[in-house]
C-alpha positions in Angstrom: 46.0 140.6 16.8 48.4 137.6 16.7 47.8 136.7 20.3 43.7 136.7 19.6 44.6 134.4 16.4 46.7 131.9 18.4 44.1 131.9 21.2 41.3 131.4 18.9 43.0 128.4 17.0 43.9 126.9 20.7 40.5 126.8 21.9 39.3 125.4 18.4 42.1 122.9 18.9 40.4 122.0 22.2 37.1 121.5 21.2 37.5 119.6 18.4 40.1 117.4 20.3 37.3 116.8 23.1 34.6 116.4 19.6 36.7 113.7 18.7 37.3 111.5 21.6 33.5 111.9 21.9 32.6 110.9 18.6 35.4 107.8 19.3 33.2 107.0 22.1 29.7 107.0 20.4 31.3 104.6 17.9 32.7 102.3 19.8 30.2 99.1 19.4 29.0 98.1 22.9 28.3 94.4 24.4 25.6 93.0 26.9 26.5 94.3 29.7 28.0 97.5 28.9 27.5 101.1 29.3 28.5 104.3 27.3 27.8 107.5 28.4 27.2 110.5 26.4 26.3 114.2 27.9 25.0 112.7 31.2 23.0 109.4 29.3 23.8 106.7 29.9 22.7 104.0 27.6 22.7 100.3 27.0 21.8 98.2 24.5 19.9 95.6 25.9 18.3 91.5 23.9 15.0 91.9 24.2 12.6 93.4 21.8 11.5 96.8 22.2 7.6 96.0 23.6 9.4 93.8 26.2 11.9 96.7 26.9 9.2 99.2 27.1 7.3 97.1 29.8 10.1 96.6 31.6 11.2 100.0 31.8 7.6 101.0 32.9 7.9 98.1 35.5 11.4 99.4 36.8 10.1 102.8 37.7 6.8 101.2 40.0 9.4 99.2 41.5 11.7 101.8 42.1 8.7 104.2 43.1 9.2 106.9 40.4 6.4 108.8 39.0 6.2 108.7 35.7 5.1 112.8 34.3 5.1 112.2 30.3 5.1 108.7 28.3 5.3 108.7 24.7 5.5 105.0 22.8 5.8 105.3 18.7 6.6 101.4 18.7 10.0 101.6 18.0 11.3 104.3 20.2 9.7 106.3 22.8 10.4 108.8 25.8 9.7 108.5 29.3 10.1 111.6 32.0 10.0 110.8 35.3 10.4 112.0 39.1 11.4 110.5 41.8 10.6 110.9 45.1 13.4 113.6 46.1 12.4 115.7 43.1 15.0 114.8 40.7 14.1 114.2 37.3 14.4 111.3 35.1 14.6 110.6 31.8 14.8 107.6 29.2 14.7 107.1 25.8 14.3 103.7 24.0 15.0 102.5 20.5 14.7 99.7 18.8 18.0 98.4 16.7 16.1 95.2 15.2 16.7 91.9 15.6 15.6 91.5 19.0 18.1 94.3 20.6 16.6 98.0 22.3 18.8 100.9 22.7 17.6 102.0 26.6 19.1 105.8 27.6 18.7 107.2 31.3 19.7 110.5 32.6 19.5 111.3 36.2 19.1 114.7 37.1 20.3 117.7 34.7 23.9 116.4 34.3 23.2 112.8 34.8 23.9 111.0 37.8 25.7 108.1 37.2 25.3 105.8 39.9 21.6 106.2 39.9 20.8 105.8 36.1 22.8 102.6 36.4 20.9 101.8 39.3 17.9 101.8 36.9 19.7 99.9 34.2 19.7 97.1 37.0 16.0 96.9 37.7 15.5 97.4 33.9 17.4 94.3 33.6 16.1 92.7 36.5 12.7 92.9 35.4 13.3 91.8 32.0 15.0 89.0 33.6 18.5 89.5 31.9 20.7 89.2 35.2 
């Protein structure tokens, strides 16, 4: 009974030790230019408003010659599903913080592929004309 009690307060130990680096993470403030990644997102706040962020978002996946399968705008945030060519699923969630700034999320694939959602950061900021 001991041994199940220790094991059980190691594992809770565990989780809540990986819990709190995450929450550590998602409260870290984040510049221009930088990227936090949370379960597979990874997300970017970007100076443009969010109409201009949705557009270029949209804009991004013609360029980058992914089909968009479901689009939802509510004005301030909204959800776009995606696949590209190979099959792979993508999926990106904007939000508007105010003042001028949009919270843009990408996940690649179930897990998130990193290299690729940043790849679509790029052209997002490409097209807004950030870089």
């Amino acid at each position: 009974m001991r041994i199940i009690r220790l094991m059980a307060l190691f594992l809770s130990l565990t989780f809540l030790w990986g819990c709190e680096l995450a929450l550590i993470g998602a409260g870290a403030g984040i510049g221009a230019g930088a990227y936090k990644i949370i379960e597979g997102n990874i997300s970017k706040d970007y100076p443009i408003a969010y109409k201009k962020a949705w557009e270029a978002t949209n804009s991004a996946f013609e360029k980058l010659t992914i089909s968009i399968t479901n689009s939802i705008d509510e004005g301030v945030k909204g959800q776009i599903e995606a696949v590209r060519k190979d099959g792979t699923q993508v999926f990106v969630n904007l939000k508007d913080r105010g003042q001028g700034v949009t919270s843009i999320s990408v996940r690649v694939g179930g897990f998130g592929n990193r290299s690729d959602a940043e790849r679509i950061h790029e052209e997002i900021a490409n097209v807004a004309g950030i870089k």
